[in-house]
DODO-995801 format. One record per residue (C-alpha): residue number from 1; residue in one letter; x, y, z. Coordinates in nm, 4 decimals. Each point is the difference from the previous one (the first is absolute). Layout:
# residues N
NODE|pos|code|u|v|w
NODE|NUM|a|X|Y|Z
...
# end
This chain:
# residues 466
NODE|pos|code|u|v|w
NODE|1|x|9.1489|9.1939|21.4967
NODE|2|x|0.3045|0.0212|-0.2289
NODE|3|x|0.2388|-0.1400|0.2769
NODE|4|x|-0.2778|-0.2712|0.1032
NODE|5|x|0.0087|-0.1429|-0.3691
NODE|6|x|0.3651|0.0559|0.0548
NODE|7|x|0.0709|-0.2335|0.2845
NODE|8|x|-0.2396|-0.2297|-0.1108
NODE|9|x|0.1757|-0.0966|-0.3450
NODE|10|x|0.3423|-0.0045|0.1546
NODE|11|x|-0.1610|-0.2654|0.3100
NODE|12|x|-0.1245|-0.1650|-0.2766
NODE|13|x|0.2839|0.0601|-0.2548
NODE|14|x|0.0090|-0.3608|-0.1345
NODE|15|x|-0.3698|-0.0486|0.0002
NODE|16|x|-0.0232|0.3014|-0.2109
NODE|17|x|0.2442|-0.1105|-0.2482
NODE|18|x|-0.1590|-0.3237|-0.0309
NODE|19|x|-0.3430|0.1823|-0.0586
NODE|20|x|0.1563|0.2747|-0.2572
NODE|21|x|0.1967|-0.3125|-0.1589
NODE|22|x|-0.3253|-0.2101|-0.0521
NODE|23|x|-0.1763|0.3045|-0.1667
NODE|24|x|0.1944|0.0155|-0.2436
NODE|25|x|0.0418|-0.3798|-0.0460
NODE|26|x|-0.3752|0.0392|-0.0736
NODE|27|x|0.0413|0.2986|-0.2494
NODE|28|x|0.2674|-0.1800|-0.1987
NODE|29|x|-0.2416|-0.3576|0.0470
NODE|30|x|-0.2811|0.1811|-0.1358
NODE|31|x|0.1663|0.1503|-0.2290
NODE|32|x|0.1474|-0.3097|-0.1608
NODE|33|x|-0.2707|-0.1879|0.0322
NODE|34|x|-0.2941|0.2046|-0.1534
NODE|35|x|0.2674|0.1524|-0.3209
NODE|36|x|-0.1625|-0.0392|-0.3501
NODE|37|x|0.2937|-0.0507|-0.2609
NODE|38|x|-0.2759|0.0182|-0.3273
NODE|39|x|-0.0711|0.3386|0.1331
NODE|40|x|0.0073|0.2937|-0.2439
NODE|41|x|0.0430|0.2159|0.2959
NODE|42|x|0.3975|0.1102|0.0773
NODE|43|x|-0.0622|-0.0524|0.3697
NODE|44|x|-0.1048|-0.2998|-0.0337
NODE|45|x|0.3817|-0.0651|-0.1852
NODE|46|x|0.1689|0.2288|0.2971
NODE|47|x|-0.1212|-0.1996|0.3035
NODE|48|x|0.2089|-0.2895|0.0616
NODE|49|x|0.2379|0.2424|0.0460
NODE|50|x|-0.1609|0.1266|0.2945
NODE|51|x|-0.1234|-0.3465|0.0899
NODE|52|x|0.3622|-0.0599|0.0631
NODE|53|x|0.0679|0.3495|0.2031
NODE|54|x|-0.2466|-0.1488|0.2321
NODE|55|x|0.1464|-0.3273|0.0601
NODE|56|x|0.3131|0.1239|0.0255
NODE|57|x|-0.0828|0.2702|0.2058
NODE|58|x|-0.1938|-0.2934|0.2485
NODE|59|x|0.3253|-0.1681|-0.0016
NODE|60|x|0.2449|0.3111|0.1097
NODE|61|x|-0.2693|0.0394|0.2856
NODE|62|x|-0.0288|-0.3166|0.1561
NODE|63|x|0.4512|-0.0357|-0.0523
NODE|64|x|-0.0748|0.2609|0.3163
NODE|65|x|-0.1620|-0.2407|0.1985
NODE|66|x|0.1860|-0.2971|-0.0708
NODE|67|x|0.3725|0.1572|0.0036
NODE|68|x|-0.0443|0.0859|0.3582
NODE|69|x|-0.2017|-0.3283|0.0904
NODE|70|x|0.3476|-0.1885|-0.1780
NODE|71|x|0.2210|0.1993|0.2640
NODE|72|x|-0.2544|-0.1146|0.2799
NODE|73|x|-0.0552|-0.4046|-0.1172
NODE|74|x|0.3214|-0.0720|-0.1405
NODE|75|x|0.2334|0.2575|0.1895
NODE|76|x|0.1327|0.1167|-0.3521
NODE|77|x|0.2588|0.2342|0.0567
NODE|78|x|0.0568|0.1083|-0.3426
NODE|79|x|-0.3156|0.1154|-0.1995
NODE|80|x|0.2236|0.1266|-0.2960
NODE|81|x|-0.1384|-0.2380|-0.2171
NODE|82|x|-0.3452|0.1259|0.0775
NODE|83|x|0.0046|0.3343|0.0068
NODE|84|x|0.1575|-0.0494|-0.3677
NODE|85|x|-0.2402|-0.1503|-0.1161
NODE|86|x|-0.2953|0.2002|0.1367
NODE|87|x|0.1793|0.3087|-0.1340
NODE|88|x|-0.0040|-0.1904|-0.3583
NODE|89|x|-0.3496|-0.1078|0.0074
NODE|90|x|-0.0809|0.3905|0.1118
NODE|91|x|0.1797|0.0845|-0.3286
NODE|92|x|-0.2190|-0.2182|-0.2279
NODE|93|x|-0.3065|0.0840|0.1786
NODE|94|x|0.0314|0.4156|-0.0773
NODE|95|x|0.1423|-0.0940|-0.3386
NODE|96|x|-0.2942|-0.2153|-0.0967
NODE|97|x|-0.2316|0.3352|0.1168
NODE|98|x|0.2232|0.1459|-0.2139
NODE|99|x|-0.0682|-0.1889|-0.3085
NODE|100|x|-0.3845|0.0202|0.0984
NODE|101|x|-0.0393|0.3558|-0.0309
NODE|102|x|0.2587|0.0018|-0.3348
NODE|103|x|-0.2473|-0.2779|-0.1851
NODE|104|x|-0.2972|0.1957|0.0928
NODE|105|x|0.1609|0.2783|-0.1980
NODE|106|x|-0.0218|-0.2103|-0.3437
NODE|107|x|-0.0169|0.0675|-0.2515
NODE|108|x|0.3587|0.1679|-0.1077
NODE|109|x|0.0575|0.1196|-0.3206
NODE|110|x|0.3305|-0.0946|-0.1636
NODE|111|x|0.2145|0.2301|0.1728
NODE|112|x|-0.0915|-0.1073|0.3136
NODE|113|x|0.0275|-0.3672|0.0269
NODE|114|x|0.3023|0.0510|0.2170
NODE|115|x|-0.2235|0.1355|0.3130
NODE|116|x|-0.1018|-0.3840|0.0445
NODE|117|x|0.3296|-0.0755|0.0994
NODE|118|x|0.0570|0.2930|0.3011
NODE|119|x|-0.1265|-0.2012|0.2646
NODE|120|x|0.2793|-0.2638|-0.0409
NODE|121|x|0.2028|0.2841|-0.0401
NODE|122|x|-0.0361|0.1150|0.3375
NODE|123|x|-0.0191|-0.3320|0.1474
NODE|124|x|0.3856|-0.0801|-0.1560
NODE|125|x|0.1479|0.3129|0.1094
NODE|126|x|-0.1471|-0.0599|0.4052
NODE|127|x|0.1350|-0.3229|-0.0287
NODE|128|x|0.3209|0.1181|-0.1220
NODE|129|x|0.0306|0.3211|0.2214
NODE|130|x|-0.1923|-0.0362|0.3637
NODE|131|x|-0.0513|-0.3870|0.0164
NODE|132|x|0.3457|-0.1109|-0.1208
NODE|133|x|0.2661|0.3266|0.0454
NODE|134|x|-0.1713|0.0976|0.2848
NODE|135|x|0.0290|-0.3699|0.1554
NODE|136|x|0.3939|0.0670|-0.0666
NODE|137|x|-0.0253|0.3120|0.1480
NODE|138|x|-0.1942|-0.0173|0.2700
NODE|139|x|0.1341|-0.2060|0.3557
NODE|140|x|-0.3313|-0.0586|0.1655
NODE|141|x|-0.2699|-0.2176|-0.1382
NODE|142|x|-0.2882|0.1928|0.1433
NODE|143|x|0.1601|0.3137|-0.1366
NODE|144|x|0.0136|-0.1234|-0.3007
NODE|145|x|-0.3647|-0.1498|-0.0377
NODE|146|x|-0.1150|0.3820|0.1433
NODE|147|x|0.2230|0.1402|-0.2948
NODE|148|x|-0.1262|-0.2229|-0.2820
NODE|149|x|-0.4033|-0.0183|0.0762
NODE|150|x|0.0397|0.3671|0.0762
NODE|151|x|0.1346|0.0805|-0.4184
NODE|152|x|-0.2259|-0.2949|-0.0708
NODE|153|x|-0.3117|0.2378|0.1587
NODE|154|x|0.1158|0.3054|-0.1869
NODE|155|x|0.1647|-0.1491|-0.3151
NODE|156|x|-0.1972|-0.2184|-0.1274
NODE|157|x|-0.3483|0.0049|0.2417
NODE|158|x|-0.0850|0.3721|-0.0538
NODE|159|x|0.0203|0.0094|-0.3920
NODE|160|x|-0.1580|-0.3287|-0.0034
NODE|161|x|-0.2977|0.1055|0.1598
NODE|162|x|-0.0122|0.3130|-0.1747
NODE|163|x|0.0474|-0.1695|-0.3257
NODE|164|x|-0.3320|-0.2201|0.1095
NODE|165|x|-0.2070|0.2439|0.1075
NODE|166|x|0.0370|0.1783|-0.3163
NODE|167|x|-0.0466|-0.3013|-0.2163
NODE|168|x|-0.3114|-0.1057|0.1663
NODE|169|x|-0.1241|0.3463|-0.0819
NODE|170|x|0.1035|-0.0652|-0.3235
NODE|171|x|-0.1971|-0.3076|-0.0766
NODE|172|x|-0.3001|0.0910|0.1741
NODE|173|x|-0.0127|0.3681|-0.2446
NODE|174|x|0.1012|-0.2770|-0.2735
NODE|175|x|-0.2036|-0.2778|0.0146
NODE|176|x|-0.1967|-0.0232|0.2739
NODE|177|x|-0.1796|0.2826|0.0134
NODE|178|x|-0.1008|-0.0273|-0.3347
NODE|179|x|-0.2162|-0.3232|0.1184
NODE|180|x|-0.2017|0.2353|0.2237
NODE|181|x|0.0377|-0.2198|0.3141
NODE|182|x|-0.0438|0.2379|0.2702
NODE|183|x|0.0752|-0.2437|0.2571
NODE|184|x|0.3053|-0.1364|-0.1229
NODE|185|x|0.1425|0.3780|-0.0676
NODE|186|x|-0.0411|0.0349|0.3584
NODE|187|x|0.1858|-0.2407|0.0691
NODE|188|x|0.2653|0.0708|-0.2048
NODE|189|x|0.0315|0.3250|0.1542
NODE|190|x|0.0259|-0.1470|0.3180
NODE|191|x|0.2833|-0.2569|-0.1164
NODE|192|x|0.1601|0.3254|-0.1421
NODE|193|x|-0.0403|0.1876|0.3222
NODE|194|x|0.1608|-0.3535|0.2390
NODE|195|x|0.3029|-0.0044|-0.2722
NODE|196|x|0.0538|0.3800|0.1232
NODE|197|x|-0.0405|-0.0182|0.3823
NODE|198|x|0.2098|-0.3412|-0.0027
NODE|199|x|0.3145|0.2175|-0.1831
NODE|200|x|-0.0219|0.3126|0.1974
NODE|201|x|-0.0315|-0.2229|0.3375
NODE|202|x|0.2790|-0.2846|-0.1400
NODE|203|x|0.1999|0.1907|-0.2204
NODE|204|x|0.0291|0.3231|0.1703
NODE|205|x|-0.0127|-0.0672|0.3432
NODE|206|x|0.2303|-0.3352|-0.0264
NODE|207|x|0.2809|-0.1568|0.1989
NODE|208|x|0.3114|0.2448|0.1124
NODE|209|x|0.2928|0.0285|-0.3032
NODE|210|x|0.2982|0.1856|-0.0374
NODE|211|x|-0.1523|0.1629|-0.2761
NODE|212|x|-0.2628|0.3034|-0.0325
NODE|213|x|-0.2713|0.0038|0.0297
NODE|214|x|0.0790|-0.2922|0.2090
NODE|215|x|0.1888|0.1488|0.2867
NODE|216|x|-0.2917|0.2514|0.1134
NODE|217|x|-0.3409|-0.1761|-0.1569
NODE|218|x|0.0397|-0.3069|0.1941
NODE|219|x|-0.2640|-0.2227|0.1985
NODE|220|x|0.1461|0.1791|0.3388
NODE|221|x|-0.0549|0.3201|-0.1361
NODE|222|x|-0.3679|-0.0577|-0.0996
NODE|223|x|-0.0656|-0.2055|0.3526
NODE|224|x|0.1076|0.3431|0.1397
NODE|225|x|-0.1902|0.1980|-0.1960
NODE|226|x|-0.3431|-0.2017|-0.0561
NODE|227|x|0.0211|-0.2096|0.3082
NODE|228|x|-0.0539|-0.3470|-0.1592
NODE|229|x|0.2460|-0.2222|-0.2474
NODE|230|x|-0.0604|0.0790|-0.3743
NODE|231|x|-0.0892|-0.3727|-0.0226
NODE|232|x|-0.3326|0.0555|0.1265
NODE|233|x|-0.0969|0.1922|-0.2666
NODE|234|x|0.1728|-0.2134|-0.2261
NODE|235|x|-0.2428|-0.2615|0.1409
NODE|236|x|-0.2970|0.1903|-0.0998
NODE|237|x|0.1388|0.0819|-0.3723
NODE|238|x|0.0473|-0.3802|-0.0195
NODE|239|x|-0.3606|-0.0650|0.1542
NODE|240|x|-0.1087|0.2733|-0.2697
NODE|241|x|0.2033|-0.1654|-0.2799
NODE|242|x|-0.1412|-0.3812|0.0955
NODE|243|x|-0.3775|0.0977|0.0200
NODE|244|x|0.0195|0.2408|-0.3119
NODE|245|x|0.2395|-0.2509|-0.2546
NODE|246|x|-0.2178|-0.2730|0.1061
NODE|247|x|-0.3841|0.1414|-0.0890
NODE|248|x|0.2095|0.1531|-0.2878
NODE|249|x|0.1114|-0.3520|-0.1404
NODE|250|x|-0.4303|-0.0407|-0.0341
NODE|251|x|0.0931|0.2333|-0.3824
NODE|252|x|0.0777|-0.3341|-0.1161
NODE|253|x|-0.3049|-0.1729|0.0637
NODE|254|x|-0.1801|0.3057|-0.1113
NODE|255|x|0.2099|0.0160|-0.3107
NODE|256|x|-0.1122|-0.3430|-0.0803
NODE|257|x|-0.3525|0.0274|0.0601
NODE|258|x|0.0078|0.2947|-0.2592
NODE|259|x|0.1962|-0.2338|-0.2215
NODE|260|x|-0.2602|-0.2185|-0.0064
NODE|261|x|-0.2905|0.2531|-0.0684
NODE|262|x|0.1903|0.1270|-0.2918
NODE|263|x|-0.0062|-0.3372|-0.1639
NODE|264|x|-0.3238|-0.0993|0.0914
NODE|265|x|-0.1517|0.4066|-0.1399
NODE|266|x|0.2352|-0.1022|-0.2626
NODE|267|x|-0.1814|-0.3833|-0.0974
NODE|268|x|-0.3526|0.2107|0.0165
NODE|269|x|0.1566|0.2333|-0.2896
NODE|270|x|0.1249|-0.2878|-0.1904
NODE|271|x|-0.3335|-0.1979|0.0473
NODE|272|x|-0.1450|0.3405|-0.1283
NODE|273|x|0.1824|0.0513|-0.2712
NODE|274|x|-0.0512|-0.3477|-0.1364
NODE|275|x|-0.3713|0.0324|0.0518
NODE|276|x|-0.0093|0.2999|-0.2406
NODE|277|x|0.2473|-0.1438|-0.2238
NODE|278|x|-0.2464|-0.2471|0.0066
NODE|279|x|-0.3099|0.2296|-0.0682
NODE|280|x|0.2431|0.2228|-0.3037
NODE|281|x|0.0133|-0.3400|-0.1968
NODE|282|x|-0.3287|-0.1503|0.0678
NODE|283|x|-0.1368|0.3693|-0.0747
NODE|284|x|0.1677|0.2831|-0.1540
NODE|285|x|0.2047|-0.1451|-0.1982
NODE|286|x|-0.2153|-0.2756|-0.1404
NODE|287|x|-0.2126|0.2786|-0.1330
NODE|288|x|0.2858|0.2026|-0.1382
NODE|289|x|0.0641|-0.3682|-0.2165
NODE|290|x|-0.3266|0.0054|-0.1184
NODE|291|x|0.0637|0.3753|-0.0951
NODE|292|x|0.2632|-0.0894|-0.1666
NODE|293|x|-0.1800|-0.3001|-0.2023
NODE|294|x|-0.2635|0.2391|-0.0658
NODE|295|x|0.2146|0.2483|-0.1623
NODE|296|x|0.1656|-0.3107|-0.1999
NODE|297|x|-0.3555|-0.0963|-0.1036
NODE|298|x|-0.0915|0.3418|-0.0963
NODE|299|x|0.2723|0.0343|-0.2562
NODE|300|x|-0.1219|-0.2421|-0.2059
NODE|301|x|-0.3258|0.2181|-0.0297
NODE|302|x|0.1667|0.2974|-0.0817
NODE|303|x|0.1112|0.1892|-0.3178
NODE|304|x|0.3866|-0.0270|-0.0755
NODE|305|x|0.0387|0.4291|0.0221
NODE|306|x|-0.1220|-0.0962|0.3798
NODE|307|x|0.2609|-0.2845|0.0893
NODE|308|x|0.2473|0.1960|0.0762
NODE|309|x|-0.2302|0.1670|0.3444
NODE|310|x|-0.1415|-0.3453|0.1055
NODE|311|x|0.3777|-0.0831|0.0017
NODE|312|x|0.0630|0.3100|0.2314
NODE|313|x|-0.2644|-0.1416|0.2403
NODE|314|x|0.1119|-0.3789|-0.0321
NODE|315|x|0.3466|0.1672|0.1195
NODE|316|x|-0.1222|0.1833|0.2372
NODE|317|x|-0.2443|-0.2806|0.1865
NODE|318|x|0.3678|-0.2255|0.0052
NODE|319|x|0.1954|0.2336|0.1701
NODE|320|x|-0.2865|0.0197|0.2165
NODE|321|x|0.0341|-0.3726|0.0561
NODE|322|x|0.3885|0.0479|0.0518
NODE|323|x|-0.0669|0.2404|0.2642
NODE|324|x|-0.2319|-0.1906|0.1738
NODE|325|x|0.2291|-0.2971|-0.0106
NODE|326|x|0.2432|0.1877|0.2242
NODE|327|x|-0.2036|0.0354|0.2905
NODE|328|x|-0.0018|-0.3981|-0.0228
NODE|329|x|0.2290|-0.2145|0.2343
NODE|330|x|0.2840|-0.1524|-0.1902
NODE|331|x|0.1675|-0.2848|0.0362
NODE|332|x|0.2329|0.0034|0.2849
NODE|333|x|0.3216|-0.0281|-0.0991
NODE|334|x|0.2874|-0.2254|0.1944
NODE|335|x|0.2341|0.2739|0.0207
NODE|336|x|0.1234|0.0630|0.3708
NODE|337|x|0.1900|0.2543|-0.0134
NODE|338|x|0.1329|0.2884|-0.2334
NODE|339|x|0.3006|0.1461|-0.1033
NODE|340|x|-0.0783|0.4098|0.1562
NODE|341|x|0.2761|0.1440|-0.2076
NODE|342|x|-0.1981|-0.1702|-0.3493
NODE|343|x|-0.2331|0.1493|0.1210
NODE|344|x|0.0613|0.3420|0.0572
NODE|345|x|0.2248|0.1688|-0.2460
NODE|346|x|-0.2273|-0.0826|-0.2859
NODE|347|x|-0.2645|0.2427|0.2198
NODE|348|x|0.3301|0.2371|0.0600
NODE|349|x|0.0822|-0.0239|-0.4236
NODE|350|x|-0.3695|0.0923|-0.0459
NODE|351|x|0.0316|0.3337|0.2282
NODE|352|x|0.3122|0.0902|-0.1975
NODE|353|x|-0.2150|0.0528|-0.3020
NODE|354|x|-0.1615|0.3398|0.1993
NODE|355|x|0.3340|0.1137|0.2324
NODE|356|x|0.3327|-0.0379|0.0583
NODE|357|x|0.0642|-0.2682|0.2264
NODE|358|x|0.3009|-0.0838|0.1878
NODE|359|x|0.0152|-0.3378|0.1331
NODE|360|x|0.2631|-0.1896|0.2919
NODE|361|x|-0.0336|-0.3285|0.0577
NODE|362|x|0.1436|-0.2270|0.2655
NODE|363|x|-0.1529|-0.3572|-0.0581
NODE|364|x|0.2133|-0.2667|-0.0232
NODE|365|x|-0.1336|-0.2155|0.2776
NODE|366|x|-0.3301|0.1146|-0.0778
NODE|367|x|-0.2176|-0.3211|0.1309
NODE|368|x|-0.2851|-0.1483|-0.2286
NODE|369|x|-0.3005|0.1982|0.1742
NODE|370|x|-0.4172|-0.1390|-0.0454
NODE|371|x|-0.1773|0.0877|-0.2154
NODE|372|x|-0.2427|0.2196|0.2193
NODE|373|x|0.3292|0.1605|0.1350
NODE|374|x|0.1339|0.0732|-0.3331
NODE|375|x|-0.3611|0.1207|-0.1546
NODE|376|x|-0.0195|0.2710|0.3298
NODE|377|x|0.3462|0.0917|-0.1029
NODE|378|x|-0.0295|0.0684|-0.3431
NODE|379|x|-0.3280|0.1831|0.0238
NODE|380|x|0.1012|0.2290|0.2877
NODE|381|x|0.3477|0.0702|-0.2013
NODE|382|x|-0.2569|0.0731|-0.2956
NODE|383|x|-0.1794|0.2439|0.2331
NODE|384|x|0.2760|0.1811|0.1217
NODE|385|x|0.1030|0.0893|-0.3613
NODE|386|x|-0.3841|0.0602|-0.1422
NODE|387|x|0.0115|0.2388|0.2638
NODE|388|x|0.3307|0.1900|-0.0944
NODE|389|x|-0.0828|-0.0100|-0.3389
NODE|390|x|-0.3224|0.1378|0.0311
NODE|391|x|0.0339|0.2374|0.3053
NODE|392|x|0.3386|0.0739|0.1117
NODE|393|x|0.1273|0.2315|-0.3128
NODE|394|x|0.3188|-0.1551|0.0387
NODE|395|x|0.2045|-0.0174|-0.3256
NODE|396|x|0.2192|-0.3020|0.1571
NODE|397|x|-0.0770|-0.3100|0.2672
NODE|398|x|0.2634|-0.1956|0.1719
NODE|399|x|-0.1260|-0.3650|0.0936
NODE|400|x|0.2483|-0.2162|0.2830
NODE|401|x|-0.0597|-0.3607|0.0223
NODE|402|x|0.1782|-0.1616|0.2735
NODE|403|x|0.0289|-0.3522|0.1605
NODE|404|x|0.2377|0.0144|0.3178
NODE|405|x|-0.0137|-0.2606|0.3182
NODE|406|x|-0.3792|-0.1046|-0.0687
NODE|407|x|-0.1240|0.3550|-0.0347
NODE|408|x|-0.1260|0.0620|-0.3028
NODE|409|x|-0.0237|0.4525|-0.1386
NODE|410|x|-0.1355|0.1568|-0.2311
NODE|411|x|0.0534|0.3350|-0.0604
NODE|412|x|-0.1834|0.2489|-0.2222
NODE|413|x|0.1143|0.4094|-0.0480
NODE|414|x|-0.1107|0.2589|-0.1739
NODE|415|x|0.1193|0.3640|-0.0447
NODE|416|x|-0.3491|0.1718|-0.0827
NODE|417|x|-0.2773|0.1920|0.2218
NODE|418|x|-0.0397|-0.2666|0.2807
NODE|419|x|-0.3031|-0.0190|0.1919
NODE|420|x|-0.1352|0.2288|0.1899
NODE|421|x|-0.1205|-0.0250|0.3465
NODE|422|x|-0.3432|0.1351|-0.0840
NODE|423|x|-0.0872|-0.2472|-0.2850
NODE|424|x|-0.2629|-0.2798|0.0703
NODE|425|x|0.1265|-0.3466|-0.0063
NODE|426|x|-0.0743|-0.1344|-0.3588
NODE|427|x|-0.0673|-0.3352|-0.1337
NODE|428|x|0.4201|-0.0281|-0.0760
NODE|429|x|0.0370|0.0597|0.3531
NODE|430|x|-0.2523|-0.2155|0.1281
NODE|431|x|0.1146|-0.3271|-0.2042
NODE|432|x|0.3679|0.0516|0.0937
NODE|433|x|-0.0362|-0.0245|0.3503
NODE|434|x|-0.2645|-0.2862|-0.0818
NODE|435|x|0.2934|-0.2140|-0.2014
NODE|436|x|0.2309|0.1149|0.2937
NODE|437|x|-0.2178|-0.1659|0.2548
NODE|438|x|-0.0790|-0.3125|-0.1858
NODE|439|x|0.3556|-0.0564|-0.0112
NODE|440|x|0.0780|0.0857|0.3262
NODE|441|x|0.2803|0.2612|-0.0798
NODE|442|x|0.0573|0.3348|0.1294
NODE|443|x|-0.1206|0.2613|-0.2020
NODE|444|x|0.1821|0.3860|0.0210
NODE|445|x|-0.0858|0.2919|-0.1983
NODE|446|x|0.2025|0.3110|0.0171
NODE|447|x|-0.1184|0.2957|-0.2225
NODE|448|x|0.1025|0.3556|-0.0086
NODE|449|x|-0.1836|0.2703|-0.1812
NODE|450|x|0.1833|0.0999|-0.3041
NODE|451|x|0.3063|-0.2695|0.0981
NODE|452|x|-0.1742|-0.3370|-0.1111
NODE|453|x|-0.0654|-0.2931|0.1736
NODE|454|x|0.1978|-0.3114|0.1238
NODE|455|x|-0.2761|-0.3528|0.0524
NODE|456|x|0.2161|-0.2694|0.1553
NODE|457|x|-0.1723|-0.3238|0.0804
NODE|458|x|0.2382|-0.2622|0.1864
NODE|459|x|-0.1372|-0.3631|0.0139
NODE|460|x|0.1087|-0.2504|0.2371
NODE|461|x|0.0368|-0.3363|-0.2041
NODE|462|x|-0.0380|-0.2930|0.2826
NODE|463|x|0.1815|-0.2793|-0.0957
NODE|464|x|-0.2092|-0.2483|0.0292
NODE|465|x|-0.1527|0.1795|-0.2800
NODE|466|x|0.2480|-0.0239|-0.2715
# end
């Protein structure tokens, strides 16, 4: 069977390549064309990046059909050019991979930010080593092209795909799972599981080079062992990458339909909330007024000795009022946006009242952020240190505030009891991870029993947002 498939592909070499080229064409097509930049999701941010793997992928496919089909139309007897350029566009293609499964890793802390740039990296030093020293170095042009898509496969393919295949995994424990889209977790796991099979078949088992594992893991090797090129299963990884990336680019319209929901569930709880706003003045608190008048009235029938209670009451029935007053919409106010940093260490002076707080700050780009953004903020930061202060024992707290490349953290330890694995998720709890969501942040608690507890939360800011 295996030597069937065999002969088949290599009568059929060129139709093959036109087929494998086109499937990706499609994946990097669809890919492109069905992207959602206003996403919250970081996959969403990560895909053009494999949008252009595809393409370029397509491209370095079909350069094998038309190379040869130059030599046969135009009797070119030099294909230097050619080759050069197919090896380059090879390159870009398992960089851009590259890139794809370092984005889907976001987001980095601080110390980190440097892992963005590892993919160009690589791509400089195969450009500077195998593409142009080896082009020195190396006589014979087809040599040469073996030598340089052969590091290409191991160097830059193999971690590239690795890197992907964890990232995906990473987003889909991150943020997609969370949805509770059972479908679209599939299909993640399927992407995850293409991205694999498509390094161990191209990255392993790639063209001959003068390096290991190049000189014994080559395609010969594996046509000699298996009994069919590595390219056909490549084929299927990219069949398995097409069909799963393109029902998993249906998150987006899923994502939006949810968007949608949310503000139409949240117009019904405005239009409720006005309705008993509504009711509390037309009602309530027209009666509590007439309380109050009432009480006036009924101090002008009383003795003097007795003023000084109907003036208790008349207090009493206006703070009443004040109360009530709250639960009243306000004016909306014209402010846009909100200074976070205002906003917070007033809530971080408060805690210092109770503990020792220790406080590092690195916020000089801070953007403005909304309102709504800034109010989630400030109330989970609040949380986090009711809870230490109430709970934790700790005699000290250190709070982090940091704004770095669009990612905003915030980091909150302790040094008391921490939490232990047995206690039932209070109210505390329950609201952080509420705040967390509504922002769209990643939320990580890390408690030890008896060596406190670290809650960072690191926020994305979009810039279209600021």
């Amino acid at each position: 069977m295996m030597e069937f498939i065999n002969d088949f592909l290599f009568q059929y070499k060129y139709v093959s390549k036109l087929a494998y080229g086109l499937l990706f064409f499609s994946l990097g097509f669809s890919v492109f064309l069905h992207s959602r930049n206003f996403s919250r999701l970081i996959l969403a941010k990560s895909l053009p990046w494999l949008g252009g793997f595809g393409l370029l992928t397509a491209l370095y496919e079909w350069l094998e059909v038309v190379i040869p089909l130059q030599t046969l139309v135009h009797g070119l007897s030099d294909q230097t050019v050619l080759l050069i350029f197919q090896q380059l566009i090879l390159g870009l293609s398992l960089s851009s991979l590259f890139q794809f499964g370092i984005e889907l890793l976001r987001p980095f802390s601080s110390q980190y930010r440097w892992v963005r740039l590892v993919p160009t990296f690589i791509l400089i030093i195969w450009l500077f080593g195998p593409f142009i020293v080896g082009f020195s170095l190396i006589p014979d042009i087809k040599d040469w092209v073996s030598f340089t898509a052969g590091t290409a496969a191991r160097f830059i393919c193999l971690p590239a795909s690795v890197i992907a295949t964890v990232g995906l995994i990473h987003q889909q424990r991150r943020q997609i799972k969370p949805m509770k889209l059972p479908f679209i977790d599939t299909m993640v796991r399927f992407a995850a599981g293409g991205l694999a099979a498509y390094g161990l078949f191209g990255g392993v088992f790639g063209p001959k080079s003068f390096l290991e594992p190049g000189l014994y893991l080559t395609e010969d090797s594996f046509i000699q062992f298996v009994g069919v090129t590595p390219h056909f299963f490549m084929s299927i990884a990219g069949l398995v990458l097409f069909f799963s990336f393109t029902r998993l680019l249906e998150i987006f319209e899923i994502e939006t339909e949810i968007k949608v929901r949310n503000m139409e569930a949240e117009q019904v709880v405005n239009n409720e909330r006005e309705r008993i706003a509504r009711d509390l003045h037309d009602g309530a608190l027209q009666q509590v007024y007439a309380s109050g008048l009432l009480a006036q009235s009924l101090k002008k029938h009383t003795r003097p000795e007795n003023h000084q209670e109907v003036d208790r009451i008349i207090n009493t029935i206006n703070q009443a009022i004040e109360q009530l007053r709250e639960f009243l919409p306000h004016k909306r106010s014209d402010v846009i946006s909100v200074d976070l940093a205002g906003a917070l260490l007033p809530k971080i002076e408060e805690a210092k009242q109770y503990i020792q707080v220790k406080t590092t700050l690195a916020v000089e780009n801070l953007p403005p952020f909304s309102v709504d953004q800034a109010r989630h903020l400030t109330a989970f930061l609040n949380e986090v240190m009711s809870n230490v202060i109430r709970h934790s024992k700790s005699t000290e707290m250190d709070i982090k505030i940091v704004f770095h490349d669009n990612l905003l953290t915030l980091e909150v330890r302790d040094y008391g009891e921490g939490i232990s694995p047995a206690a039932e998720q209070g109210y505390g709890l329950r609201n952080m991870r509420e705040r967390a969501r509504l922002l769209g942040a990643d939320l990580q608690i890390d408690s030890k029993r008896q060596h406190g507890t670290v809650v960072k939360l690191d926020l994305v800011v979009q810039e279209e947002k600021l």
